[in-house]
C-alpha positions as CSV (number, residue, x, y, z in Angstrom):
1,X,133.0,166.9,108.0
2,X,128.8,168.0,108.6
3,X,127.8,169.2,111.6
4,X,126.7,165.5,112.2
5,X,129.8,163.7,111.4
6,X,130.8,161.5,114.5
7,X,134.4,162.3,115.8
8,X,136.2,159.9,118.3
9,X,138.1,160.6,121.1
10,X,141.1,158.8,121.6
11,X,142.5,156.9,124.1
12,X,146.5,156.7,125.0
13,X,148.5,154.1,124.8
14,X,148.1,153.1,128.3
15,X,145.6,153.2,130.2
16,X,145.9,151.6,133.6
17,X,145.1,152.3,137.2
18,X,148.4,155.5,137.4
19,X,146.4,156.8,134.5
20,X,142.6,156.1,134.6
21,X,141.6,159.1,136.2
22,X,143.5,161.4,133.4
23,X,141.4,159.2,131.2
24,X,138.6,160.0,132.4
25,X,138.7,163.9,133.1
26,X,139.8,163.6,129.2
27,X,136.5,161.9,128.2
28,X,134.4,163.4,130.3
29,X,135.9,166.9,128.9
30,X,135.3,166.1,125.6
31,X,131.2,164.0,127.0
32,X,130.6,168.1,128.0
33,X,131.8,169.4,125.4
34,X,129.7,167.6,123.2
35,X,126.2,167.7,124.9
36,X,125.0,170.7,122.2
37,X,125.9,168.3,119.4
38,X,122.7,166.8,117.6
39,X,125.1,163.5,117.6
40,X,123.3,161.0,119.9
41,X,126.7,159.0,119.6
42,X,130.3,159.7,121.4
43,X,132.5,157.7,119.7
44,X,136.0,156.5,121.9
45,X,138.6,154.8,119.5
46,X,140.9,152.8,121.4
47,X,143.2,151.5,118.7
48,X,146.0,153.6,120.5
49,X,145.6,151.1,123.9
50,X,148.4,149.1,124.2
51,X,149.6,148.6,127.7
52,X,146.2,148.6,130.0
53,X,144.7,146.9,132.9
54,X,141.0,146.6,134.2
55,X,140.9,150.0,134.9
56,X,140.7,150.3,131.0
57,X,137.3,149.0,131.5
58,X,136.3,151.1,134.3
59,X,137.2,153.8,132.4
60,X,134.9,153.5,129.6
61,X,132.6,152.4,131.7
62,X,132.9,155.4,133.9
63,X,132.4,157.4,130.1
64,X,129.6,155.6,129.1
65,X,127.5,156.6,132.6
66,X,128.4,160.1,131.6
67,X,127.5,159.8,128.2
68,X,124.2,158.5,129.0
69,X,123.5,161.2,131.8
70,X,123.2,163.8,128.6
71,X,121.0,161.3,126.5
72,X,123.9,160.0,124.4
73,X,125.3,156.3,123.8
74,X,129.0,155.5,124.0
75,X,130.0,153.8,121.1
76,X,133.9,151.7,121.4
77,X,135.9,151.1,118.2
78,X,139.5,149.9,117.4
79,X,139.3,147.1,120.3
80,X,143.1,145.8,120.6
81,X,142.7,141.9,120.7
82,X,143.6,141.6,124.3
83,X,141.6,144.5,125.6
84,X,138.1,142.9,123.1
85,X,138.8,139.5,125.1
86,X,138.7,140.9,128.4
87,X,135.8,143.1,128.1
88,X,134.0,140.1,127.1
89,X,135.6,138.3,129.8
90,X,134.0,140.6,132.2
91,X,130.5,140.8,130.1
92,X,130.8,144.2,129.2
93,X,132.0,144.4,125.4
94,X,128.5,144.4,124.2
95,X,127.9,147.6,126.6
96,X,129.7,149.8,124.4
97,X,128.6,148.8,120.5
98,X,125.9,151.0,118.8
């Protein structure tokens, strides 16, 4: 892998309101972590998600704020069906593509 090479963080297999704010210490760990990267791009892969809630949203939401606070975008792959339709439900799918 270069030094350039985009690595995703995961997300668990739920992610709901008992464990959205584990969620987002997690990605806002890895958001700090990564500000001395020359990556522009943090890449979250949610494949894993299968139980959530709205506060899945809020969540990367939440990520993407603090991935734009240090001059990066926050890019979303492996959207589960169900999870893809709400975020588009609730107009914010298109928030999170690069």
């Amino acid at each position: 892998m270069t030094a350039n090479a985009l690595q995703a963080s995961v997300l668990p297999a739920t992610v709901d309101h008992a464990s959205a704010n584990a969620c987002v210490a997690m990605l806002s760990a890895e958001i700090a972590r990564s500000t001395n990267s020359a990556n522009r791009v943090m890449a979250v892969d949610i494949s894993a998600v299968q139980h959530f809630d709205s506060s899945a949203l809020a969540v990367l939401l939440q990520a993407r704020r603090e991935a734009l606070s240090v001059g990066k975008t926050l890019q979303v792959t492996g959207w589960p069906q169900p999870l893809e339709r709400l975020a588009r439900l609730y107009g914010v799918h298109e928030l999170f593509a690069v």
